[in-house]
N, C-alpha and C positions, 0 to 999 in steps of 0.2 A: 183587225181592230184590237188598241189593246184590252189587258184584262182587266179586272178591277183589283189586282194585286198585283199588277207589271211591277217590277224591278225591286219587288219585296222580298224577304224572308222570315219565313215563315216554324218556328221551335215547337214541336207535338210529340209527347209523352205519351205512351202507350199505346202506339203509331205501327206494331204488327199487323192486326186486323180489327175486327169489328166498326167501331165508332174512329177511332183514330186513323186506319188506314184510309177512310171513307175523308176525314180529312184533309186528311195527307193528299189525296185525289183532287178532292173541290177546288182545293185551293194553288195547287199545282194548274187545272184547268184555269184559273184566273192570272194567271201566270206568276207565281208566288215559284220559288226554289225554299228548299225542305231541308228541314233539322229534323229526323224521328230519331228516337230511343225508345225501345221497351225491355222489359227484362226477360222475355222470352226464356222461363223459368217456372214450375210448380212452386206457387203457393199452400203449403198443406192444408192450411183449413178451407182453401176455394174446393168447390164440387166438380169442376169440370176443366179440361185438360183445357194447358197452357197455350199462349204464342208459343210456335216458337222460333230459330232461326232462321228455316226457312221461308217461315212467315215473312217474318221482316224482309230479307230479301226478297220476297214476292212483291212487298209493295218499293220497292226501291225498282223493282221492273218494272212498273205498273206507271209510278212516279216519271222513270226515264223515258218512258212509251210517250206519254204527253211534253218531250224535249223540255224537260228541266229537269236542272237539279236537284240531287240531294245525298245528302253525307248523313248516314244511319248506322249507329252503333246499340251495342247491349248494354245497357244500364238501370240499375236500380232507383227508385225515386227516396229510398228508404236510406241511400248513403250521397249526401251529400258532394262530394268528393267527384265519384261516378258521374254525377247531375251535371257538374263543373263541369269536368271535363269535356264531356259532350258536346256539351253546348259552345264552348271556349274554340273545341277544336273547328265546330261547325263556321261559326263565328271567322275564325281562320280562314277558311276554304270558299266560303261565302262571300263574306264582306262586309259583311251588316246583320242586324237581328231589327223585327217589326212589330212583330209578332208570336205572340206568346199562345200555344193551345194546352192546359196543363189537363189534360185528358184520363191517364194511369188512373187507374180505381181495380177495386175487385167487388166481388159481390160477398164473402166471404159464408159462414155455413149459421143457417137461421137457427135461433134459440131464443126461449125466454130470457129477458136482462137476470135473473139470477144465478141462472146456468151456466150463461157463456164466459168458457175458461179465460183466467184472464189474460194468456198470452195471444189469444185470438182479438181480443177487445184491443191489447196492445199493437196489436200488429195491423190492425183496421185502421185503427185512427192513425199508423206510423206513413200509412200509405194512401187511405181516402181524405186525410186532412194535410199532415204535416209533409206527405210529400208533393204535392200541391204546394205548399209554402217555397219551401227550398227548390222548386223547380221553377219560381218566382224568382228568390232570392240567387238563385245561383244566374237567372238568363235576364235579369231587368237591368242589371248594368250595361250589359252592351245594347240595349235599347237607348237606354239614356245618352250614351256615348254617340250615339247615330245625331240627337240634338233636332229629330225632326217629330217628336211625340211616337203615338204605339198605341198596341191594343193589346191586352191581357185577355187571356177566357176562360174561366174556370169551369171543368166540368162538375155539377152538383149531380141533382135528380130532383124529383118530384116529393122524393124522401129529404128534401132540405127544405121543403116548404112544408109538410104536414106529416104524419105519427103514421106509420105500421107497426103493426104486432110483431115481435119475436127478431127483430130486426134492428134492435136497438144502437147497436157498437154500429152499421151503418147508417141508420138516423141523423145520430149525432156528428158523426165525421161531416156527414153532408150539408146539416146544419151550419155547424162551423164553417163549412167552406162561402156559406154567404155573410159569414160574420169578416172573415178574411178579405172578401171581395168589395166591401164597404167598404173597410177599413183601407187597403189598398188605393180604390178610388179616389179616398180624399187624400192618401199621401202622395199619390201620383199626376193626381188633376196640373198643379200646378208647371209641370212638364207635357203636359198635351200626353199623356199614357192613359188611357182609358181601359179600367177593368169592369166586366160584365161575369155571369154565371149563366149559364145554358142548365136546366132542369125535364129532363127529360121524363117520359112516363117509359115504359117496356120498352124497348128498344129492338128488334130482330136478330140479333149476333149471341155469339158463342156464351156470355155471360151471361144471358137470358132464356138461349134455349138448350134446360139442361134438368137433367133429374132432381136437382137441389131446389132450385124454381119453381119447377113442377111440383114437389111436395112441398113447398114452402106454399102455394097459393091453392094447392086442392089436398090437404092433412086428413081429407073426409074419406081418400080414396090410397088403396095400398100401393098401387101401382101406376098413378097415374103419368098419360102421354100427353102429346102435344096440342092437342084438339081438346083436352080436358083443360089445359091451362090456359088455352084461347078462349075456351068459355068465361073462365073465373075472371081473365083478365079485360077482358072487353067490359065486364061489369065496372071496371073502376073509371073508365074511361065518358066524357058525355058523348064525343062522336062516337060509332054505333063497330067501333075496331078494337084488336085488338093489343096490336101493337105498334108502332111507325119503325120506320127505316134508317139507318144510319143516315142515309143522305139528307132526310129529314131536317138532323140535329147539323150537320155539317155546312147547311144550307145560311141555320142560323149563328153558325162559328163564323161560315161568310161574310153575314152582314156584319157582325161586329169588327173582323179583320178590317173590310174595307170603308175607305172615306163616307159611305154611306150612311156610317153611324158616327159618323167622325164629334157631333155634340151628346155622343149617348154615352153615361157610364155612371158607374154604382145600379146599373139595373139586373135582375132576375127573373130572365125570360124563359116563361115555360114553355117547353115545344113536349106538349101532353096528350092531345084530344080531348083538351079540356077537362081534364081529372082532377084540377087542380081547384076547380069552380063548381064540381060536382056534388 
């Protein structure tokens, strides 16, 4: 039987591991063939090691193991050029672009708004907002050129729908990214391209479990582990967890990729345990 993305493809940023390779997966299992790029590179002010290479090429194994496609390269969301390329060449090799997953974020390192240097504030929003835009702008042309509509999906968080403390420069980036996905919607409706944002609460992967997180959500404690931030974090949550699963959010990258949502866009679905209504 086919998939519910047969004969599609499918463009996902940030696509080494976590969130994005969990994409990269779902949607290959619905029979989607693959565009990933990440930069599989240390960020300095992130807290916790990089994708990296080999990464990527794990999930291009993982990718091939379900018999489809996919053409993965290193690139930065922060240089334009890079973002081009990529996708141009994927675009190449492929045939077609459908789908858009603009995923790349970082968590970057928690401070009060008057502290955080400003090359870190600059480098947050270059990458959790503005690369997001160009990862748009560089792959919605060959959407358009396909002439049969598309689906956009911007990664936010739960931090684009309501305030944390000490977290400001990612806030805002996130924020923005539903002001972008609006905005998009109504430039793109009229071509049948539909853009949506996925808003996640904690998520299970490498950006979240990590000493930076951990004192970022328990500051009460010197040393705190994993099970200390399962605590803190389940509080934010209304179902009774602590964090969901990449599949989770990839699930709902699904619905929006496929025709299933085919009359749904300008929407901001949280996939939270309900934090969001908490």
């Amino acid at each position: 039987m086919a998939g519910r993305l047969e004969g599609k493809v499918a463009f996902i940023t940030g696509a080494a591991r976590g969130q994005g390779r969990s994409h990269a997966l779902r949607l290959a299992q619905e029979g989607a063939d693959i565009i990933a790029i990440d930069i599989c590179e240390r960020i300095p002010e992130n807290t916790y090691d990089p994708a990296t290479e080999e990464d990527l090429a794990e999930t291009v194994r993982q990718v091939e193991a379900l018999d489809r496609r996919i053409v993965a390269s290193k690139a930065d969301v922060r240089d334009f050029d890079q973002v081009k390329g990529a996708v141009d060449d994927g675009v190449a090799q492929l045939g077609r672009l459908d789908v858009i997953s603009a995923n790349a974020g970082i968590a970057g390192r928690p401070n009060r708004s008057e502290d955080i240097p400003d090359d870190e504030w600059r480098n947050m929003i270059d990458i959790n907002l503005s690369g997001v835009w160009r990862t748009v702008k560089a792959a919605v042309p060959h959407i358009r050129a396909g002439g049969n509509g598309g689906s956009i999906i911007l990664t936010s968080s739960d931090a684009g729908l309501f305030p944390y403390e000490n977290i400001s420069h990612y806030v805002s980036a996130k924020h923005g990214v539903v002001g972008l996905m609006r905005t998009l919607a109504l430039e793109l409706a009229p071509e049948f391209i539909r853009v949506n944002s996925v808003h996640p609460t904690t998520v299970d992967t490498p950006m979240v479990q990590n000493e930076g997180i951990y004192r970022l959500f328990r500051p009460d404690l010197s040393d705190p582990t994993k099970d200390d931030f399962a605590a803190a974090a389940t509080t934010m949550n209304a179902l009774p967890i602590p964090w969901v699963e990449a599949l989770d959010i990839s699930n709902a990258v699904l619905f929006f990729a496929s025709d299933e949502s085919r009359y749904v866009t300008g929407v901001p679905l949280a996939v939270d345990a309900g934090a969001a209504v908490k």
